[in-house]
C-alpha positions in Angstrom: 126.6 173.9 176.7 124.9 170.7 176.8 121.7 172.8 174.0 125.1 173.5 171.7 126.0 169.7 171.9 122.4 168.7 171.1 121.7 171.3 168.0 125.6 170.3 166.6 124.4 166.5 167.2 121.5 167.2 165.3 122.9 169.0 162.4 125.5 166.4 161.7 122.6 163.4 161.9 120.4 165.7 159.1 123.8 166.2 157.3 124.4 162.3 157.2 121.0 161.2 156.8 120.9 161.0 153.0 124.1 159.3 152.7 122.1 156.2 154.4 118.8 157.1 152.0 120.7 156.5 148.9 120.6 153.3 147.0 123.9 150.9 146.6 124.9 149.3 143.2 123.5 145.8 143.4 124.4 143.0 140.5 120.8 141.8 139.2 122.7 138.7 138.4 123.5 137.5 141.9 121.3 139.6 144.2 118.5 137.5 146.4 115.1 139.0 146.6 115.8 141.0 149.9 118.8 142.4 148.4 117.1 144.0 145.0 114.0 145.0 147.4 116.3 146.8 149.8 118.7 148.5 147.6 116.6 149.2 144.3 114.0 152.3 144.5 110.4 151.5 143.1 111.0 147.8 143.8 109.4 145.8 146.2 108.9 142.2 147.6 107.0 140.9 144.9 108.8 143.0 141.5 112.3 141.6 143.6 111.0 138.2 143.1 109.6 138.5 139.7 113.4 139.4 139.2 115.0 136.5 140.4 112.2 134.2 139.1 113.3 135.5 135.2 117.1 135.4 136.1 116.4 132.0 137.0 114.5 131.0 134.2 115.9 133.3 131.6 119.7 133.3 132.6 121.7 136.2 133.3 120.7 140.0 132.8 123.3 141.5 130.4 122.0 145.3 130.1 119.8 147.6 132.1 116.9 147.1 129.1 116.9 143.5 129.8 115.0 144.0 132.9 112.0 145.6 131.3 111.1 141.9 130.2 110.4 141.5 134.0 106.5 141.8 134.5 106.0 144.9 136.3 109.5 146.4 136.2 108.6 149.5 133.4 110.7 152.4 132.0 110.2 154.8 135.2 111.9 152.1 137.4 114.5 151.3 135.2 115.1 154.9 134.6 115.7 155.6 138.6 117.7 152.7 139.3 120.5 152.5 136.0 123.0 154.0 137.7 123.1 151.3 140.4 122.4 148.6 138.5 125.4 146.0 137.8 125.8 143.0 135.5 128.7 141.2 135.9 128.1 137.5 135.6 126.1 137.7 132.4 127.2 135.4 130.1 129.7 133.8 131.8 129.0 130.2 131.9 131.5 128.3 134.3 132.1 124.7 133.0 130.8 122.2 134.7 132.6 120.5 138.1 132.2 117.1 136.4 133.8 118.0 133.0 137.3 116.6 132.6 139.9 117.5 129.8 141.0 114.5 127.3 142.8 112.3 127.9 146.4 112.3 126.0 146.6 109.9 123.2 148.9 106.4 123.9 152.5 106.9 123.2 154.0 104.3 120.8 156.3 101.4 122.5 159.7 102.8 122.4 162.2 101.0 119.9 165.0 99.0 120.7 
């Protein structure tokens, strides 16, 4: 019984395990380091930093091709990760805290 257990244990971990291998969809635009290096195939430490470094530099990502400006990231790369790559964020500016709206002209003294 307890060999039956083991072996049904084992099957289900083997069935499972490339549920946890697969890569998530990550947004390029908001994504630290750790995150891109983690969740990105073909990308390590230093290419993940080399992508932050641009964003923060160059702005936003706004397609997949934009990251092949990134030294070291090539068409392979790009190729194996499109289909978890996100870009939301590019291209939306917020305004600034500090900016106020005008102010309403002066209404005229009412008439007696």
């Amino acid at each position: 019984m307890k060999k039956d257990h083991r072996t049904l244990v084992q099957a289900l971990v083997a069935t499972l395990l490339p549920f946890g291998a697969w890569a998530g969809p990550v947004n390029v635009n908001t994504a630290d380091a750790s995150t891109l290096a983690q969740e990105l195939d073909g990308i390590g430490p230093s290419k993940a930093q080399a992508i932050v470094e641009y964003r923060q530099k160059n702005g936003p990502f706004r397609t997949a091709e934009d990251l092949l400006k990134v030294q070291g990231i090539g068409e392979r790369v790009l190729e194996q990760n499109r289909a978890n790559l996100r870009f939301s964020g590019a291209g939306s500016a917020a305004a600034p805290a500090t900016a106020k709206a005008p102010a309403a002209p002066p209404k005229p003294p009412a008439k007696r």
